[in-house]
One Martini backbone bead per residue (centre of mass of N, CA, C, O) as a GRO file, in nm:
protein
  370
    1UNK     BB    1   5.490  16.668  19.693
    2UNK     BB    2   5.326  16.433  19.825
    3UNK     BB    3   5.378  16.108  19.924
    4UNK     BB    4   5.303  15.816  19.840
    5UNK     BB    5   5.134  15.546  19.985
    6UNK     BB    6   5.195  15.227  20.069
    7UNK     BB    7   4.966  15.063  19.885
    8UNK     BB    8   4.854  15.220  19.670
    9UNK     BB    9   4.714  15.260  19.434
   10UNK     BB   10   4.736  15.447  19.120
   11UNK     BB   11   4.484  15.628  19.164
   12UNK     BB   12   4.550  15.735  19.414
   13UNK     BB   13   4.608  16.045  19.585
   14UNK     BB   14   4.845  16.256  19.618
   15UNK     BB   15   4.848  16.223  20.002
   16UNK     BB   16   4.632  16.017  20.066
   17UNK     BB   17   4.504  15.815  20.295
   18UNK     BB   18   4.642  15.480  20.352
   19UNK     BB   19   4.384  15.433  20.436
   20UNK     BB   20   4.134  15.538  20.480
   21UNK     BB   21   3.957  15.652  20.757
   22UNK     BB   22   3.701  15.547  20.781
   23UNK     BB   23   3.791  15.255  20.718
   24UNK     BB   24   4.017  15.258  21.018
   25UNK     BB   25   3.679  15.310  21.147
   26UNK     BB   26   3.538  14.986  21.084
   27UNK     BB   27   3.708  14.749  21.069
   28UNK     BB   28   3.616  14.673  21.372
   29UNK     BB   29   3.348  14.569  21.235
   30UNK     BB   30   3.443  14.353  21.029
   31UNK     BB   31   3.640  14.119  21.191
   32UNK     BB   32   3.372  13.957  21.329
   33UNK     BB   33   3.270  13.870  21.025
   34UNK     BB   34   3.540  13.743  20.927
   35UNK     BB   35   3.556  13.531  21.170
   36UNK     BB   36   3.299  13.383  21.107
   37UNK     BB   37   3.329  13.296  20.819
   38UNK     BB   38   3.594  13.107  20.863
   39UNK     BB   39   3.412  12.974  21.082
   40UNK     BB   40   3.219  12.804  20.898
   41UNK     BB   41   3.404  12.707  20.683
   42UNK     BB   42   3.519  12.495  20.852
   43UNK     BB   43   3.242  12.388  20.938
   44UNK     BB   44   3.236  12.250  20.679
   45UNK     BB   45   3.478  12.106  20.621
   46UNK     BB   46   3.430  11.929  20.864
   47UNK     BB   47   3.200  11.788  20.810
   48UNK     BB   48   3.282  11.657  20.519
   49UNK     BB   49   3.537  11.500  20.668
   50UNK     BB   50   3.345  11.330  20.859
   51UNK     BB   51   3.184  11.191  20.672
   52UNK     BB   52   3.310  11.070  20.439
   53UNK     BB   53   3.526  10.923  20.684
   54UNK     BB   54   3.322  10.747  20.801
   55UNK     BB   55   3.225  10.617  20.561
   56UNK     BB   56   3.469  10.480  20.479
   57UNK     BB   57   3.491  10.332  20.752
   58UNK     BB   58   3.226  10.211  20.749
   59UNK     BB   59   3.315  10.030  20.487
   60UNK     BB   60   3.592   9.926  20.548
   61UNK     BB   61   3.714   9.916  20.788
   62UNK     BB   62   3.939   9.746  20.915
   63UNK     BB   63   4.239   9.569  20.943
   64UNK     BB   64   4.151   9.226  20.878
   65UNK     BB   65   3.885   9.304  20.752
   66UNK     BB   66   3.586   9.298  20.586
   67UNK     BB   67   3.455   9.446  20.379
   68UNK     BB   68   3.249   9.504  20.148
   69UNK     BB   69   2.929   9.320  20.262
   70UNK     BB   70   2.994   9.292  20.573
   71UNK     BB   71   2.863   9.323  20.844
   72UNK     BB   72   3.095   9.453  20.940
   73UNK     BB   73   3.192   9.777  21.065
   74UNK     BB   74   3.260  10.049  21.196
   75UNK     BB   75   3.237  10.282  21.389
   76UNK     BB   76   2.956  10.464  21.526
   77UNK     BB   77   3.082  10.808  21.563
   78UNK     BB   78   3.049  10.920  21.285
   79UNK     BB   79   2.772  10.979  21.245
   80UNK     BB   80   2.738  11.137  21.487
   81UNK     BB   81   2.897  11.353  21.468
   82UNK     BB   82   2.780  11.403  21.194
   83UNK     BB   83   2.494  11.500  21.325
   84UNK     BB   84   2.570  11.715  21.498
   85UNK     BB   85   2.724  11.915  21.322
   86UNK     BB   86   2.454  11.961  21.149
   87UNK     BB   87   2.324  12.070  21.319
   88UNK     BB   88   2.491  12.326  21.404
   89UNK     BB   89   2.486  12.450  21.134
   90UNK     BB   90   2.171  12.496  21.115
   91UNK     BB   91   2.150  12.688  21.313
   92UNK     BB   92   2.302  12.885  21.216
   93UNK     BB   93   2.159  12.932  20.934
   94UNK     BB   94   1.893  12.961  21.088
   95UNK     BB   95   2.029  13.256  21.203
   96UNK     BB   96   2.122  13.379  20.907
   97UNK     BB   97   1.852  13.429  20.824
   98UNK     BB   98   1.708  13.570  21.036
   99UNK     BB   99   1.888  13.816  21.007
  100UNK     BB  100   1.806  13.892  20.710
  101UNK     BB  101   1.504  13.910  20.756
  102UNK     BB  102   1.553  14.188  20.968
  103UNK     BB  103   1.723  14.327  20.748
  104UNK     BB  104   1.516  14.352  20.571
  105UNK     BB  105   1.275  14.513  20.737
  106UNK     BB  106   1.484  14.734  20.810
  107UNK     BB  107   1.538  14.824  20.519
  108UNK     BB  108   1.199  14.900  20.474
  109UNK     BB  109   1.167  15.117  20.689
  110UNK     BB  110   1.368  15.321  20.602
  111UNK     BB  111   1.266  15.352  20.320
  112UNK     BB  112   1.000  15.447  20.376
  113UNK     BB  113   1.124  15.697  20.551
  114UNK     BB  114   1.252  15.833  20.243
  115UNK     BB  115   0.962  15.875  20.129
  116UNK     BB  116   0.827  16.058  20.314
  117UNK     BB  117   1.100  16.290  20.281
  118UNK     BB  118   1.028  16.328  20.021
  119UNK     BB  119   0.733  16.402  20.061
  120UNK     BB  120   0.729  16.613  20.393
  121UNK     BB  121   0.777  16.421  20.583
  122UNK     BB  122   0.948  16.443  20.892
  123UNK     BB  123   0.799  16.268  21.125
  124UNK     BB  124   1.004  16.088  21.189
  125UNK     BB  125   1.070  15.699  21.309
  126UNK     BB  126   1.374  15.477  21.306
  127UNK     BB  127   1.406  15.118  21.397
  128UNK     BB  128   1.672  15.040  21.535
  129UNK     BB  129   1.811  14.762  21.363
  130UNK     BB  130   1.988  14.498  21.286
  131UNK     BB  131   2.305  14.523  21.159
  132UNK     BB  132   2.470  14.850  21.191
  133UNK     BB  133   2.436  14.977  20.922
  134UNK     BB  134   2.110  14.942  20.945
  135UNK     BB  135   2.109  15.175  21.242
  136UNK     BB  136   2.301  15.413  21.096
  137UNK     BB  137   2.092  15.460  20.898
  138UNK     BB  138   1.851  15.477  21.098
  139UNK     BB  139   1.983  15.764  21.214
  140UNK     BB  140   2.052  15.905  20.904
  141UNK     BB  141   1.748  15.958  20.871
  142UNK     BB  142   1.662  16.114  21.148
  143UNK     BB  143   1.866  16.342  21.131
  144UNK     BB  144   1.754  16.454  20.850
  145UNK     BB  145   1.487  16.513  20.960
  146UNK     BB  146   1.552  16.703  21.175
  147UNK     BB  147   1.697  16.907  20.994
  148UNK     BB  148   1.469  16.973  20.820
  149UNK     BB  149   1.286  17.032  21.040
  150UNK     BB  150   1.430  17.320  21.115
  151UNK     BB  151   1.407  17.417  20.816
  152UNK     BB  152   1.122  17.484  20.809
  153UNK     BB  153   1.059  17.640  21.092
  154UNK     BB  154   1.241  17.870  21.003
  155UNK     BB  155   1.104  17.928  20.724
  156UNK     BB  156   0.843  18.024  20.936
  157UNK     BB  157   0.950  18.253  21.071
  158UNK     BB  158   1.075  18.426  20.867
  159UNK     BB  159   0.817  18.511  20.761
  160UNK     BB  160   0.650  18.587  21.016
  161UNK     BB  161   0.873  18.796  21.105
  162UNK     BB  162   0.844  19.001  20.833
  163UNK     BB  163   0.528  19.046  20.863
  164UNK     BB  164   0.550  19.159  21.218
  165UNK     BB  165   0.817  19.394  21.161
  166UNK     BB  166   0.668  19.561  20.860
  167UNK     BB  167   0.401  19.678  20.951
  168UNK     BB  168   0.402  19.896  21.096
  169UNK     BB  169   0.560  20.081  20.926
  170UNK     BB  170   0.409  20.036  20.635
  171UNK     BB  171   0.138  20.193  20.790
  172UNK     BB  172   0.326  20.463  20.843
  173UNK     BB  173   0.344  20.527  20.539
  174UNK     BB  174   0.065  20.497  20.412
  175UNK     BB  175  -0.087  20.697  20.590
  176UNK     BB  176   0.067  20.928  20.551
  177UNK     BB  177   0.079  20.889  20.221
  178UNK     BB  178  -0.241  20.977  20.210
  179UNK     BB  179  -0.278  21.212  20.408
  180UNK     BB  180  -0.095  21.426  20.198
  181UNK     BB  181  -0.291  21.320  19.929
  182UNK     BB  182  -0.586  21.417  20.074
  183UNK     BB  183  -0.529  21.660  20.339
  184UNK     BB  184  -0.490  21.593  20.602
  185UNK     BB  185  -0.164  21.602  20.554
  186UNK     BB  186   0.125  21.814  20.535
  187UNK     BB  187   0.349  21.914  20.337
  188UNK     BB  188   0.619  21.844  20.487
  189UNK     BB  189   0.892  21.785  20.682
  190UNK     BB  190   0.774  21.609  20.910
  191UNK     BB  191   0.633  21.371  20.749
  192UNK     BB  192   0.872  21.297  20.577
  193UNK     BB  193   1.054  21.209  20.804
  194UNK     BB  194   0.862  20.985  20.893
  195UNK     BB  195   0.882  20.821  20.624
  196UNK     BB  196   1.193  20.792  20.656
  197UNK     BB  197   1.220  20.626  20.900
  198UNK     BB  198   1.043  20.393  20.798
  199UNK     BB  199   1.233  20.332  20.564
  200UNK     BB  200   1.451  20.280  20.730
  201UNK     BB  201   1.347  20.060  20.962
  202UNK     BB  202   1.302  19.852  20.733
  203UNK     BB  203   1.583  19.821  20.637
  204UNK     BB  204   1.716  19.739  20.869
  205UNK     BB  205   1.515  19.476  20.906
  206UNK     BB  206   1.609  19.304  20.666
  207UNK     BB  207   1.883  19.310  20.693
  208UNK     BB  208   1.877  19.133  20.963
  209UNK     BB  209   1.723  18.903  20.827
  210UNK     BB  210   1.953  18.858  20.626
  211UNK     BB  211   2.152  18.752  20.826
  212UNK     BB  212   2.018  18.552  21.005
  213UNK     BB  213   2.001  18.360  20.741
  214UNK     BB  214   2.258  18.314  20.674
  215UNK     BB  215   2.347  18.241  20.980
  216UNK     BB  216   2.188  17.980  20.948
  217UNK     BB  217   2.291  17.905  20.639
  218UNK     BB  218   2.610  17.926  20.698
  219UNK     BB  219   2.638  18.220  20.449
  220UNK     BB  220   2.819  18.405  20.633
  221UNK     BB  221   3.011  18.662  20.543
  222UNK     BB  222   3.350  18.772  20.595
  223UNK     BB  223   3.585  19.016  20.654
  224UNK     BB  224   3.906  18.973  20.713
  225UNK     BB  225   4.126  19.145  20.926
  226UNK     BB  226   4.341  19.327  21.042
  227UNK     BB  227   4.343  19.508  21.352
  228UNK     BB  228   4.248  19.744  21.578
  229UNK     BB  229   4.068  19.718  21.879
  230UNK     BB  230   4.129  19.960  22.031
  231UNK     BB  231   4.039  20.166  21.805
  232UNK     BB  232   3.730  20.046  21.795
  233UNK     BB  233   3.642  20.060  22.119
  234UNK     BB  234   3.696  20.398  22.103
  235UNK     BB  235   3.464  20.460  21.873
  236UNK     BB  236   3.248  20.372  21.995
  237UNK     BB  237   3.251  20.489  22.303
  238UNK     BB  238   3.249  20.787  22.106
  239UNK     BB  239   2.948  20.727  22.020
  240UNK     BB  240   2.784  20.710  22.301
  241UNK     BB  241   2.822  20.907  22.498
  242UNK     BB  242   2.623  21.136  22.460
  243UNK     BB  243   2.379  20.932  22.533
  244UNK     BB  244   2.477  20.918  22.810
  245UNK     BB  245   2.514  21.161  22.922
  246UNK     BB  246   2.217  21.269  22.882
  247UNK     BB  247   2.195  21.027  23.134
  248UNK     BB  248   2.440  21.054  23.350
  249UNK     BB  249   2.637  20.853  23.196
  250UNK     BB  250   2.950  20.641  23.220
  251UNK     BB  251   3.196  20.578  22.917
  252UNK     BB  252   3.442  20.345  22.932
  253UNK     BB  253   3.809  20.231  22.871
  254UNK     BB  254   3.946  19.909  22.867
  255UNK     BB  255   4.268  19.774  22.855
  256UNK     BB  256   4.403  19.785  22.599
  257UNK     BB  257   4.623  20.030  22.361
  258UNK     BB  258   4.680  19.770  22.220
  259UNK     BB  259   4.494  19.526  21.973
  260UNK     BB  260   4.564  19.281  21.764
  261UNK     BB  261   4.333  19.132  21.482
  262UNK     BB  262   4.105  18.905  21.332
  263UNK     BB  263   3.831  19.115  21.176
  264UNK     BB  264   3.500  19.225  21.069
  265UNK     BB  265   3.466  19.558  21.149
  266UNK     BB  266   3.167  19.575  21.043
  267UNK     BB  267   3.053  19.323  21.263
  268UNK     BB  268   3.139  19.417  21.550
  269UNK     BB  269   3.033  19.713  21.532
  270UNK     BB  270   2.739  19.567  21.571
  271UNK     BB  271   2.799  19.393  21.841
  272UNK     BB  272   2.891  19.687  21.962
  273UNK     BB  273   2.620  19.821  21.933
  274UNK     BB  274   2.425  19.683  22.078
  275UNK     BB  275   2.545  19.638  22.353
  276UNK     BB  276   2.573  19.970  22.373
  277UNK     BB  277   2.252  20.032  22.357
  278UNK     BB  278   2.155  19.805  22.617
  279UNK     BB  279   2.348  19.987  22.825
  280UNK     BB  280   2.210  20.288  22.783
  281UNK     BB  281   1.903  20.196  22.858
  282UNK     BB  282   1.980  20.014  23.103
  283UNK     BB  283   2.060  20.340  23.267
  284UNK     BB  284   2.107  20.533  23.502
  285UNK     BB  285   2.182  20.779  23.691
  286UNK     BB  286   2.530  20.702  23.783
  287UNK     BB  287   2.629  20.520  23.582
  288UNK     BB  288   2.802  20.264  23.414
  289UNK     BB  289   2.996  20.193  23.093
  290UNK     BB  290   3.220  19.907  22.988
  291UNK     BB  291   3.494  19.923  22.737
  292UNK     BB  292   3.680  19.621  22.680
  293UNK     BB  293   4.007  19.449  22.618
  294UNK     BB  294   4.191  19.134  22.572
  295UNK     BB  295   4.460  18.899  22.685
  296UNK     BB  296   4.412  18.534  22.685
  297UNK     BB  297   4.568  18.279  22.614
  298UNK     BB  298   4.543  18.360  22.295
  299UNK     BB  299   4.311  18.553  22.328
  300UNK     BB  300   4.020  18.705  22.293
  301UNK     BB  301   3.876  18.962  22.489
  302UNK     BB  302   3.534  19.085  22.526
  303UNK     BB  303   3.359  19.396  22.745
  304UNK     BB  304   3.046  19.462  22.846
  305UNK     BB  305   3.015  19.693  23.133
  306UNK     BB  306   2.716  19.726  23.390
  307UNK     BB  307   2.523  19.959  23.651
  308UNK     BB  308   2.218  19.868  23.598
  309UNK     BB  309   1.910  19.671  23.616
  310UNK     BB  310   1.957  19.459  23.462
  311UNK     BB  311   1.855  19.059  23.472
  312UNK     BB  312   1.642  18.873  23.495
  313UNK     BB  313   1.610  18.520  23.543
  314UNK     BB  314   1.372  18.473  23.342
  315UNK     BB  315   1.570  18.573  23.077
  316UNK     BB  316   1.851  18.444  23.050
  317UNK     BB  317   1.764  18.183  22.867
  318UNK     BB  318   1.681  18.385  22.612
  319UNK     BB  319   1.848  18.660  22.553
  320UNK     BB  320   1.918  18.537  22.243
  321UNK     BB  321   1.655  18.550  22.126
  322UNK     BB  322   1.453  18.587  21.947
  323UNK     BB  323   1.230  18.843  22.056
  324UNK     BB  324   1.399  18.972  22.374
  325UNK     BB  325   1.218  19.150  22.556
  326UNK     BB  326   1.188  19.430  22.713
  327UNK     BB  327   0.883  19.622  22.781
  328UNK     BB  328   1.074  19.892  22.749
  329UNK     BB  329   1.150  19.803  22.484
  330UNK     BB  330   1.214  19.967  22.148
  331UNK     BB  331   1.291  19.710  21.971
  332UNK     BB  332   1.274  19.380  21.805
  333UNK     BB  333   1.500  19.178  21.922
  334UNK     BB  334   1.752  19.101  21.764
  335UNK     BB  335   2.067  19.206  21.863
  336UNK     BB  336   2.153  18.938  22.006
  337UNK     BB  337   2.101  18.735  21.815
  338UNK     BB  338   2.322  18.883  21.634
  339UNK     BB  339   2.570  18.869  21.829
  340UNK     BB  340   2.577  18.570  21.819
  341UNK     BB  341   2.611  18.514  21.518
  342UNK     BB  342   2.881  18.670  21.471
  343UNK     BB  343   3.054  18.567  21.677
  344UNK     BB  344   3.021  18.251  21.569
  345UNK     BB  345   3.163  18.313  21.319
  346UNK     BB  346   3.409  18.391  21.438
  347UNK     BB  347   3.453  18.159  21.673
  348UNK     BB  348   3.317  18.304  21.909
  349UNK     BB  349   3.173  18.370  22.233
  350UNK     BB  350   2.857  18.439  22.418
  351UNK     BB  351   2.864  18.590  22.781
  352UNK     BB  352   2.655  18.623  23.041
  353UNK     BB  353   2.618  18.836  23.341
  354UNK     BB  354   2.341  18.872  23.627
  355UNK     BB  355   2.151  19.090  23.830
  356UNK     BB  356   1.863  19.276  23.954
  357UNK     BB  357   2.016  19.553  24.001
  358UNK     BB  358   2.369  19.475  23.929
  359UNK     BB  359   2.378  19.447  23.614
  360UNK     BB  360   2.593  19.377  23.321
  361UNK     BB  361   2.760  19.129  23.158
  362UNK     BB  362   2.935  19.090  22.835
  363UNK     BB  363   3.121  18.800  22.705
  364UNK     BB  364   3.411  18.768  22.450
  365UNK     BB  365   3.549  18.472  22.283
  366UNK     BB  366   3.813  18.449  22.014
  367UNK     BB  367   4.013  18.222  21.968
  368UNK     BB  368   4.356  18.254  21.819
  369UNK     BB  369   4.419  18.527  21.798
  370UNK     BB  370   4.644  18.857  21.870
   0.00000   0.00000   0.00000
C-alpha cells in the first residue's frame, strides 16, 4: 500500500497527493487576495492606532506641559494622517464593495443563463467578468451549453440520417412483397432474393448507425487482443483479390512478415474492408493496390495505397465526413467516417494524401502498439 503523504488529514484516502492537485494549481491565484486581506488588516490596525495615538497625544501635550483642559495641545500632523488614512481606508472599501456588487450581477448572469440550459436553450453566451473564479464559471458554463448543443444537434441528425437512409431499401422491400402478394410479381427466387438482399442492407446500415451513435457518445466497446497483424492483411488483401482481378487491378501486400499488436480484430478487419473496398472502386484497369504495414519508433504505421483516380481537392477537407462520396459511389457514404472513428477508438490516427488522376494512399497510426 501506497505511503500515506505527511500532513494529510486521517481522513484522507492512502497513496493520494496532499495538497490536492487542483489546490497545487489553484493555491497561486488565492495568494494575491491573501496578501491584499494581510494588508487590509495592517492598515486598518495602522489607522487605529494612529487616531487612538493622535488623540492622546493631542490631549496630553508633551512633558513639562499642562495637561487636559489646558489650551496647549500636541502637534496636529496626527489627526492630519489619520484623516489621510481613513480616506484611502475608504476608497479600499468603497472598491470592494464595488467588486462585490460586480461579482454579484456576474454570478446573477450565469444564474440566469443555467437556468435557460436547464429548460433546453443552449444558444448561451455568457459574459466573463467579476471574479476568476466567477470568469471560470461562465466559461464552464459556455463550454457545457456548447457541448449539449451539440449533442442535440448529432441526435437530430442521427434521426435524419435513419430516416434518409432506410426509406430505400424498406420501400423495394414494401412494394416487392405488395407485389408478389397481389400477383403482379411471381414468387420466385428472384424476388425474394431482392427483398433478401435489401433486408441486409438494412441491417448493415442499422449496424453502421449504431457504431457511429456510440463512438459520438464515446461508449464504443473493443475487444483488443495480441493479433498477427500481417497475417490479417494477408487476409484482407486475399478477400478482395478475386474482385480486384475482374476489374484488371492488381492487389499485393507489402511490409512486415509478421507483425504483433494489439487490436480489436474485428473492427479492424472493417477498416480494413472500407479502405480496400474504396480502393477497388475507384481503380481502372491496370491499377495497383497496396496494402501494407510496419512498425515506425515504436507505433504501427497500416497504409492502403492505390493508383487509381484519385480524390478531387474540393472533396478531401470532407473526406471523412458522413456522406462524403463521389457522384459515382453506390454506398452509404459512411465507411470513411465509420473508419476513422474506430481508428480513434483505438488511439490512433487516420490521413490521406491524393491528388486527382494520381492515386490516393490513407495512412493509419497508432502509436504505443509492438
Amino acid at each position: 500500500m501506497p505511503p500515506r503523504h505527511s500532513g494529510a488529514p486521517p481522513w484522507w484516502p492512502d497513496g493520494e497527493a496532499w495538497p490536492p492537485e487542483d489546490w497545487r494549481a489553484r493555491r497561486r491565484q488565492f495568494l494575491p487576495r491573501i496578501v491584499a486581506l494581510m494588508l487590509g488588516v495592517l492598515l486598518v490596525a495602522l489607522v487605529f492606532c494612529v487616531i487612538v495615538g493622535g488623540f492622546l497625544w493631542s490631549w496630553q501635550g508633551s512633558p513639562g506641559v499642562p495637561g487636559p483642559g489646558d489650551r496647549h495641545r500636541g502637534p496636529a500632523i496626527f489627526p492630519i494622517v489619520a484623516f489621510f488614512l481613513l480616506a484611502i481606508l475608504f476608497l479600499i472599501g468603497a472598491r470592494g464593495v464595488r467588486s462585490l456588487r460586480e461579482n454579484a450581477v456576474a454570478l446573477d448572469d450565469v444564474l440566469a443563463n443555467v437556468n435557460r440550459v436547464a429548460a433546453g436553450d443552449y444558444e448561451v453566451q455568457t459574459t466573463a467578468r467579476g471574479w476568476t473564479e466567477t470568469r471560470e464559471l461562465a466559461r464552464s458554463v459556455d463550454l457545457m451549453a456548447t457541448r449539449l448543443r451539440t449533442a442535440e444537434a448529432r441526435r437530430t441528425a442521427f434521426q435524419a440520417d435513419i430516416a434518409h437512409e432506410l426509406r430505400t431499401p424498406l420501400s423495394v422491400i414494401q412494394g416487392t412483397t405488395e407485389g408478389m402478394l397481389d400477383g403482379v410479381y411471381a414468387r420466385d427466387d428472384e424476388h425474394l432474393e431482392l427483398v433478401l438482399r435489401r433486408s441486409r442492407m438494412m441491417a448493415k446500415l442499422l449496424d453502421d448507425f449504431q457504431l457511429l451513435a456510440s463512438a459520438d457518445a464515446g461508449v464504443l466497446l473493443l475487444h483488443r487482443e495480441p493479433i498477427d497483424l500481417a497475417e490479417l492483411l494477408d487476409k484482407i488483401a486475399a478477400d478482395f483479390r478475386p474482385a480486384a482481378a475482374a476489374k484488371g487491378v492488381q492487389v499485393t501486400r507489402t511490409g512486415f512478415d509478421s507483425l504483433e499488436a494489439d487490436f480489436d480484430s474485428v473492427r479492424m478487419s472493417e477498416v480494413l474492408d472500407n479502405l480496400m473496398r474504396n480502393a477497388v472502386q475507384h481503380t481502372d484497369p491496370g491499377d495497383r493496390i497496396e496494402l501494407g504495414a510496419d512498425a515506425v519508433d515504436g507505433s504501427v504505421r497500416i497504409w492502403v495505397r492505390d493508383t487509381g483516380t484519385g480524390i478531387p481537392p474540393e472533396r478531401m477537407a470532407t473526406i471523412f465526413d458522413r456522406y462524403a462520396k463521389s457522384a459515382d459511389s453506390g454506398g452509404s457514404g459512411l465507411g470513411l467516417a465509420i473508419a476513422r472513428r474506430l481508428v480513434d477508438a483505438h488511439g490512433g490516427t487516420i490521413s490521406v494524401e491524393s491528388a486527382a488522376g494520381s492515386g490516393t494512399t490513407f495512412t493509419m497510426f497508432f502509436p504505443g502498439e509492438r
